[in-house]
C-alpha positions in Angstrom: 0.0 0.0 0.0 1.1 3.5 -1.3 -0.1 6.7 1.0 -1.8 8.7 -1.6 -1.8 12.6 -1.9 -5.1 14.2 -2.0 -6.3 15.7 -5.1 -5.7 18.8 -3.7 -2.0 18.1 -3.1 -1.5 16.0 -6.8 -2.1 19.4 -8.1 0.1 21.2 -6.1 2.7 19.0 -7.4 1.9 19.0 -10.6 2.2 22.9 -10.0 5.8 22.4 -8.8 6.8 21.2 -11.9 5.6 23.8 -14.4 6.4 26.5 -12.0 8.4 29.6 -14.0 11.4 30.8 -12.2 9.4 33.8 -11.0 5.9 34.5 -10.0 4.4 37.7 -11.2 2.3 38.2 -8.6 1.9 36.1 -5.5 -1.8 35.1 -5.0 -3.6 36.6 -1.8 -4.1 32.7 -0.1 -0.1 31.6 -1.3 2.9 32.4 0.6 6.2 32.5 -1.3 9.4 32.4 0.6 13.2 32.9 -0.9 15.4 31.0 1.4 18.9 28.7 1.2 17.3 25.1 1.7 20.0 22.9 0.0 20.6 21.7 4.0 17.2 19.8 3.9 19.0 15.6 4.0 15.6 13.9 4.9 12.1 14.6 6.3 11.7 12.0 8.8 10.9 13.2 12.0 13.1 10.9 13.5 16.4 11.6 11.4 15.8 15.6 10.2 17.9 17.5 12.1 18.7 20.4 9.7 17.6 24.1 10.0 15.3 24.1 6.5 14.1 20.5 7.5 13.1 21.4 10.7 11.4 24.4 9.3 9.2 22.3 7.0 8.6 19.5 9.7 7.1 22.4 12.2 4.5 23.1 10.1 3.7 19.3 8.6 3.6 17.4 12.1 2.2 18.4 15.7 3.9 17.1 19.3 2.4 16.2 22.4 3.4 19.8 23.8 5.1 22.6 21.8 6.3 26.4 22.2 5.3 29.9 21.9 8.1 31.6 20.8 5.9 34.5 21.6 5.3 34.1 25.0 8.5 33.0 26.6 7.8 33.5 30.0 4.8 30.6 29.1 7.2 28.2 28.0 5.8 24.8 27.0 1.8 24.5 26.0 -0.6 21.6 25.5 -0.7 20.6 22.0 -1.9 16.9 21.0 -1.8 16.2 24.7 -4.5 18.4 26.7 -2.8 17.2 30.0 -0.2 16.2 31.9 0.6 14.7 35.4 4.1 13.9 37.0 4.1 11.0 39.4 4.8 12.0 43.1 8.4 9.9 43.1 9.3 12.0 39.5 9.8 8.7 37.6 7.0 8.9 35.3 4.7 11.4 33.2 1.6 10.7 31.6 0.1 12.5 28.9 -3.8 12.6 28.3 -4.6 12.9 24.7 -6.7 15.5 22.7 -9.7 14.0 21.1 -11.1 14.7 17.9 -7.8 15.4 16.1 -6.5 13.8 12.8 -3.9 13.2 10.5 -3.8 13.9 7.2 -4.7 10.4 6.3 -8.2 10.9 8.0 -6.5 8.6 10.9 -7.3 9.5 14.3 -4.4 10.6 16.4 -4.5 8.2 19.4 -1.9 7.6 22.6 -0.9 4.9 20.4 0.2 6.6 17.8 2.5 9.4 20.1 4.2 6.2 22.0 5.3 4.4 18.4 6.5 7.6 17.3 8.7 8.4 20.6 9.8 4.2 20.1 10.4 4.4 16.5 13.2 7.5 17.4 14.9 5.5 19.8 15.0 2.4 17.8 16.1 3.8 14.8 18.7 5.8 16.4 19.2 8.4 14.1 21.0 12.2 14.8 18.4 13.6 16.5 17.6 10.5 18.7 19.8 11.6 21.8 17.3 14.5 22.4 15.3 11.3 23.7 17.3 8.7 24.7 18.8 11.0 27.4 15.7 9.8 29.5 17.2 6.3 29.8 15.1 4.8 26.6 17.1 2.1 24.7 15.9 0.3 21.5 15.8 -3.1 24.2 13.5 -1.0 26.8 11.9 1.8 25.2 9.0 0.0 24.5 8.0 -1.3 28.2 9.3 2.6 28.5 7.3 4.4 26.7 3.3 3.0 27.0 0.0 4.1 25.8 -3.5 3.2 27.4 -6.5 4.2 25.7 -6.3 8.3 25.3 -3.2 7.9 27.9 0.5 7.8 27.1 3.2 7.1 29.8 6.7 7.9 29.6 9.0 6.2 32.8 12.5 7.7 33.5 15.6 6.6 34.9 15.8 9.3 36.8 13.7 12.3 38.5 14.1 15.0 36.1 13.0 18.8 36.7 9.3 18.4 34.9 10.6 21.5 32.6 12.7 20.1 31.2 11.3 16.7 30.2 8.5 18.8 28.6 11.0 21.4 26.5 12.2 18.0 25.2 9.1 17.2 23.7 8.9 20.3 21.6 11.6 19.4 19.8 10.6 18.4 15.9 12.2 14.5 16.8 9.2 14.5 19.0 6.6 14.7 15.9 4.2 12.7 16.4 3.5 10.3 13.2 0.4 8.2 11.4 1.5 4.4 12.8 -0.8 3.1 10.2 0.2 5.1 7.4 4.2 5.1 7.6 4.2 1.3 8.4 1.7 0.7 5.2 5.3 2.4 3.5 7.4 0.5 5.5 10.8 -1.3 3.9 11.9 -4.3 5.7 12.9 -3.0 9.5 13.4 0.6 8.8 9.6 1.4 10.4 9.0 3.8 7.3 12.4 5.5 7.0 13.1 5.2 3.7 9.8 6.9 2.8 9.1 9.3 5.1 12.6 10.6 3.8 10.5 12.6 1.2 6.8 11.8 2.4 5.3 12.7 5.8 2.7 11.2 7.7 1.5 14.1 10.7 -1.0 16.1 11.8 0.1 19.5 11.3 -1.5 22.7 10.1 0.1 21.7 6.3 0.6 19.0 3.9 3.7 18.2 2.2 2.5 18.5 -1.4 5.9 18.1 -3.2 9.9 18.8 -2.3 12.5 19.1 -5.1 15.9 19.0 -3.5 17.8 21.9 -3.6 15.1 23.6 -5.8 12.0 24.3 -3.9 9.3 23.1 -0.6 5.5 23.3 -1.2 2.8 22.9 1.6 -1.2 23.2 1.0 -3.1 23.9 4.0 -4.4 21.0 5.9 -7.9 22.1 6.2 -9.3 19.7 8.9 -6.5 21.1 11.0 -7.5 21.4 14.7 -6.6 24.8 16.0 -8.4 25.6 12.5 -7.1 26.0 8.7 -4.4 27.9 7.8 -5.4 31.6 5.7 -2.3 30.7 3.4 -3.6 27.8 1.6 0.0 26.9 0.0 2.9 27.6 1.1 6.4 28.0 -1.4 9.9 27.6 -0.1 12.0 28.6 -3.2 15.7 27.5 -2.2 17.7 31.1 -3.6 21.2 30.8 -1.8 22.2 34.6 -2.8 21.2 37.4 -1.3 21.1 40.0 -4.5 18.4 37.6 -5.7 15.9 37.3 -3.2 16.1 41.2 -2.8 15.2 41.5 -6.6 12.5 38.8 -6.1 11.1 40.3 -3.4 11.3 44.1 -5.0 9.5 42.8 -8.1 7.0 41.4 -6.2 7.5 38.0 -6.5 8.2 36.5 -3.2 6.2 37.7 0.3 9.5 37.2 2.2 13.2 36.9 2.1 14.9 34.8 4.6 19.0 35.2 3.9 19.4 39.2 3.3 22.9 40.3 3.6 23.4 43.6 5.9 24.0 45.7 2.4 20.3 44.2 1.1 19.2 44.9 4.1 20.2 48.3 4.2 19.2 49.0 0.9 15.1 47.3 1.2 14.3 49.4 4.2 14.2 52.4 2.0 12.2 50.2 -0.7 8.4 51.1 -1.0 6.0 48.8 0.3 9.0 46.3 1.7 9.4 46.3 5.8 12.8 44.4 7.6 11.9 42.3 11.1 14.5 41.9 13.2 13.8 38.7 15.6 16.9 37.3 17.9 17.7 33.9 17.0 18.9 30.9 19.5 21.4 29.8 16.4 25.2 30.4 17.6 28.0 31.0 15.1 31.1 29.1 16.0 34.5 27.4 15.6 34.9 23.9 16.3 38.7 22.7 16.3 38.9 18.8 15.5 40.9 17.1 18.4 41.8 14.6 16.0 44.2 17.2 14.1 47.6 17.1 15.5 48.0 20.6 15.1 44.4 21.9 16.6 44.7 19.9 19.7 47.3 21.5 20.8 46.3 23.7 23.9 48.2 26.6 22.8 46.7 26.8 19.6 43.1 26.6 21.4 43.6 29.9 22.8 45.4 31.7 20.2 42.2 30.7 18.0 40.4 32.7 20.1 42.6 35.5 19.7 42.3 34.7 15.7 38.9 36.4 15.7 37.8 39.9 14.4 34.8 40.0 16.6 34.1 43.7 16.8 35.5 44.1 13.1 33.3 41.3 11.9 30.0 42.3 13.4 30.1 45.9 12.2 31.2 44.8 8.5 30.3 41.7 6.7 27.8 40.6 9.7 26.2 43.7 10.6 22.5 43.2 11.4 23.1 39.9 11.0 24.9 38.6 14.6 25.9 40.2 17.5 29.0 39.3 19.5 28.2 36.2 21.9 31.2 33.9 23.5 29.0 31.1 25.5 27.3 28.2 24.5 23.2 29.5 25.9 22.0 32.2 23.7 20.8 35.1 25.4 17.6 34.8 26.4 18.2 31.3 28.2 18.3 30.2 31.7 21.8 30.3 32.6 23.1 32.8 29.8 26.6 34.1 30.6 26.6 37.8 29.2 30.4 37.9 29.7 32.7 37.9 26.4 36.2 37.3 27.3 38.4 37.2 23.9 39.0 40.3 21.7 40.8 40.6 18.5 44.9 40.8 19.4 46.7 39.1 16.8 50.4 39.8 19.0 48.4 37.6 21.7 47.5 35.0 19.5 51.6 34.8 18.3 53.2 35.4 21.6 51.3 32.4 22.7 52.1 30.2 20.3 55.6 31.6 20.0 55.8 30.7 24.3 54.8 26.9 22.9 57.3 26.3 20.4 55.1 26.9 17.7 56.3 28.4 14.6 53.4 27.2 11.7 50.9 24.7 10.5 48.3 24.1 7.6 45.0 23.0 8.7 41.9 22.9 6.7 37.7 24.3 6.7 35.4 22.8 5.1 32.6 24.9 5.0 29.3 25.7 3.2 28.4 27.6 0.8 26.8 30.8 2.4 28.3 34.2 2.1 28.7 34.9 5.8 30.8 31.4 6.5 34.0 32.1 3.3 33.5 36.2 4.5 34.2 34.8 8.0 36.6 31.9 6.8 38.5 34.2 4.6 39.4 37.1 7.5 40.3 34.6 9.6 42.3 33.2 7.1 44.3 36.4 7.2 44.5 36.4 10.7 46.2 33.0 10.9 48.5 34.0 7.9 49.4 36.7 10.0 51.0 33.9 13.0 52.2 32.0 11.1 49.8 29.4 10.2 48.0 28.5 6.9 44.0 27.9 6.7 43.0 26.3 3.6 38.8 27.0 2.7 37.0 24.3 1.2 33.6 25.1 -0.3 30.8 22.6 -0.5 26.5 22.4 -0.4 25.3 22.2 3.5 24.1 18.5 3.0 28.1 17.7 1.8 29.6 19.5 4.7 27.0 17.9 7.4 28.1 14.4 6.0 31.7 15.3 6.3 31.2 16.8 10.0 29.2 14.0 11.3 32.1 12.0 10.1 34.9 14.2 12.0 36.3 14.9 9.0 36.0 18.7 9.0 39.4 19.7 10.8 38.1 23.3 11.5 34.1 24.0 11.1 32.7 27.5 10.7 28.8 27.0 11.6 25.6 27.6 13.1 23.9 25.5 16.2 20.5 26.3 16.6 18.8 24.9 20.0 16.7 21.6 20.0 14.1 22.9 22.3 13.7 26.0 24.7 15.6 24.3 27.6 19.2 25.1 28.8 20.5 21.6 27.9 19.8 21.6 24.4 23.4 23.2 24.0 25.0 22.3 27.5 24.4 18.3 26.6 25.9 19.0 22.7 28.8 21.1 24.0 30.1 20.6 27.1 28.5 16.4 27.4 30.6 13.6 25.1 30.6 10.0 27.5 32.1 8.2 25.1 34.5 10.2 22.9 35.5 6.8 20.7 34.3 6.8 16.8 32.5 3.2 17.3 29.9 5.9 19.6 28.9 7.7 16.3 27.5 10.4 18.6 26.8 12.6 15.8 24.2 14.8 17.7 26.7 15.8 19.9 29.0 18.6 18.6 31.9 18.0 21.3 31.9 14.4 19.4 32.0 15.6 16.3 35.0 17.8 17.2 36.4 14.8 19.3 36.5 16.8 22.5 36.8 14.5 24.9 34.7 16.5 27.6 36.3 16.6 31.2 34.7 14.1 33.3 33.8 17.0 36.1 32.0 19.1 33.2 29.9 16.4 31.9 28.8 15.5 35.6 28.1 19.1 36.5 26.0 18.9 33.0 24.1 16.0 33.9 23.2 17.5 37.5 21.8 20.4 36.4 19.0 18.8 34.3 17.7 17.2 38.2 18.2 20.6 39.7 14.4 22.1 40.3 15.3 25.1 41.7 15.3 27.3 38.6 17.8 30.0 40.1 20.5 27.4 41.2 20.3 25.9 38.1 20.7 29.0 36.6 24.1 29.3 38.4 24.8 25.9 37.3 25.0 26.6 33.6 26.7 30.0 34.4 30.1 28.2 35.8 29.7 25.3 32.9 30.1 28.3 30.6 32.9 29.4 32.6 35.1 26.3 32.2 34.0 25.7 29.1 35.5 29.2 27.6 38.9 28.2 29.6 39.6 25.3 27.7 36.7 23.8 25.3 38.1 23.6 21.7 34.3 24.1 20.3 34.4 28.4 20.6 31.3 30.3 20.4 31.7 33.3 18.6 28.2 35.0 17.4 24.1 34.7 18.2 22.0 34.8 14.7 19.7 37.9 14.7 17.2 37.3 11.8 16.5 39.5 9.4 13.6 39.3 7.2 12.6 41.1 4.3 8.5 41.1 3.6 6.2 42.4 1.6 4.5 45.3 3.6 0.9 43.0 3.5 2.5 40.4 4.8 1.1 39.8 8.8 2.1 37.9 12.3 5.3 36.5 11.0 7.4 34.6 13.2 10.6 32.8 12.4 10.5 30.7 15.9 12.6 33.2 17.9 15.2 31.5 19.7 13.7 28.1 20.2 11.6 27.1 17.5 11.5 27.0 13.7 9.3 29.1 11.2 6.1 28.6 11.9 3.0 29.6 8.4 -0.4 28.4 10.3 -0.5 32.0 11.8 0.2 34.2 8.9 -2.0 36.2 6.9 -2.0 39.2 4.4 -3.8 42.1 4.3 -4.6 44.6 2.1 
């Protein structure tokens, strides 16, 4: 059996194909985006772990609870689960189920269906799959783990967790809940679906996957049985347009609504452009280096902190970056419980030499590998010069996000210049990828974890005090916590935070309630409207 697309969604498809490369005029009910999506690997739930793949999963699939990236101090809110009640020993949570919702099948969306989903991520194990299996589920346990009982779903824990953070987990997009029915119908061998929910999808969300051409273009159509109600913007158009210059022509002639990858000088330029508005929105996405341990060269301590020295931060973010990213040397973003405001490196190339010079250093070639955006070579290039400047040489390779991620989740990428974005609105979601790796070895293939990639072997104090802090209910101690992780992760970490993402969108002035997910969530359509 074969999940078919509704009529609705064959033509959609169909639309794809004979779509010009420009729109004249974007229809009032469509919503046509210029964005870089060549990152986009799979749109499983359970492996996606991309920026544009999270975007599109966010609006095809709903989770048990999710987050208003307008209402931080709210936090977490029911979504497909009404309820929820902690057991008085903190081992357990159980989850009451909305009634009346669907997927886009027609199936109901039972307990049932949440607790495969949550199994199917743990026993397929993919990049995302940690976000879970932190909790103690195994692919041996996870099913007397995770349990379902008429509208009632029960997850047990190995340990008594603060209850916020258990829930922030379950925003994240590897939480999606998924049709059982419908993905096993599709199902190859053992792979519970994998293989076609790679470019299929199976949820419950306010929009249906109506067709994806890699590196070309995304298109969603309104789910109208959706149960918070259908979506104004009854399709939805993700054009993948990796340069800035052209999505600023696109969206001056009129034919996209927005433009997600402006450069500060379009940026500049558009907010003197009739009937064009720029929105600014703080993103949780951090801009950093990560220095490969396994490089002979890089895990050398001296040349940790001369790298830090390497950077033109204040140069940088007033140039090239401008609008884009603001200064930011910690792992939280601000915004976070636990942020540390403090940024202790500045630009001092006689630093950076004197301390390599005190090491016996005297030159090196190491290699980035990094993708194809403007802001990563601009970045790799000046600190290219910087290097040349002590001594050593940095050679820039160029290649599509989807080749870089394969190469990085490989440990292949001696230097990486790139963007982590948070998992869910919890401190963790960067303390447990940068400062947690228990088993540095490559037969772990802990490939969510960035301190593996890098082969930092994390301290075994640091990944302890990591670990605590996710029991810790008091919210200001833990707070503090994360505040001295920060601090000993900035004396020695080889993984160096350098910039916070601001987002800057360029829309048409009709456009209305926007949001790109603020710093813990991905772009979200269901709200958006236009007006006049």
């Amino acid at each position: 059996m074969k999940h078919l697309l509704t009529p609705r969604a064959i033509l959609l498809a169909s639309a794809l194909a004979i779509a010009p490369a420009a729109y004249a005029e974007t229809p009032a009910d469509t919503l046509v985006i210029a964005a870089t999506i060549d990152d986009i690997i799979s749109l499983d739930p359970a492996q996606t772990f991309e920026f544009s793949g999270n975007d599109v999963n966010r609006n095809t699939y709903d989770r048990l609870v999710d987050f208003d990236p307008l209402d931080m101090e709210a936090g977490f809110k029911p979504s497909l689960a009404e309820s929820w009640e902690m057991s008085e020993d903190g081992m357990s949570i159980t989850f009451t189920m909305r009634e009346g919702v669907t997927f886009h099948s027609g199936n109901p969306v039972r307990a049932e269906d949440a607790a495969w989903s949550l199994q199917r991520v743990v026993k397929l194990n993919k990049t995302p799959a940690f976000i879970l299996t932190q909790f103690g589920f195994t692919p041996e346990n996870v099913e007397e783990k995770i349990t379902f009982d008429g509208n009632k779903l029960t997850l047990n824990l190995d340990k008594a967790y603060a209850q916020s953070f258990i829930l922030n987990c379950l925003t994240a997009m590897v939480a999606s809940v998924v049709d059982k029915e419908t993905v096993m119908a599709n199902a190859e061998g053992e792979d519970f679906g994998n293989t076609w929910l790679n470019t299929n999808e199976a949820g419950s969300g306010a929009f249906e996957l109506a067709a994806w051409r890699p590196n070309e273009a995304v298109q969603l159509i309104a789910y109208e049985d959706y149960w918070r109600g259908a979506s104004e913007m009854k399709r939805v158009v993700v054009r993948n347009v990796p340069e800035s210059s052209a999505q600023r022509l696109l969206l001056e002639q009129g034919d996209i609504d927005a433009a997600r990858d402006l450069t500060p000088t379009d940026v500049e330029a558009l907010s003197e452009a009739e009937g064009i508005k720029i929105q600014n929105e703080p993103r949780g996405r951090i801009l950093y280096m990560g220095l490969n341990q396994k490089d002979e060269l890089l895990s050398n301590p001296a040349v940790i902190e001369a790298m830090k020295y390497l950077v033109d931060y204040e140069g940088i973010t007033n140039s090239f970056l401008k609008g884009m990213f603001v200064t930011h040397q910690s792992f939280l973003p601000q915004g976070y419980l636990g942020e540390l405001k403090e940024n202790p490196w500045t630009y001092d190339v006689e630093k950076a030499k004197q301390i390599l010079a005190d090491a016996g250093i005297e030159g090196g070639t190491v290699t980035t590998k990094i993708r194809d955006l403007r802001e990563y070579i601009d970045v790799a290039q000046t600190l290219q010069g910087a290097m040349a400047e002590v001594g050593l040489t940095l050679e820039i390779e160029q290649m599509t996000g989807a080749q870089v991620l394969d190469a990085y989740r490989a440990r292949e990428v001696p230097i990486f210049l790139g963007e982590w974005g948070p998992d869910y609105s919890d401190p963790n979601t960067n303390a447990a990828t940068f400062a947690y790796n228990p088993d540095n070895s490559d037969e772990a293939k802990a490939t969510g974890l960035l301190a593996w990639r890098n082969a930092y072997a994390v301290p075994t104090e640091m990944g302890e005090a990591t670990e605590a802090a996710t029991l810790e209910q008091d919210s200001e101690k833990r707070g503090q916590m994360y505040r001295d992780i920060q601090k000993q992760y900035q004396a020695e970490a080889p993984i160096i935070p350098l910039f916070q993402r601001i987002a800057n969108t360029g829309l048409q002035e009709n456009v209305q309630n926007w949001n790109t997910g603020g710093a813990v969530t991905s772009v979200m359509y269901h709200q958006v409207t236009k007006g006049e």
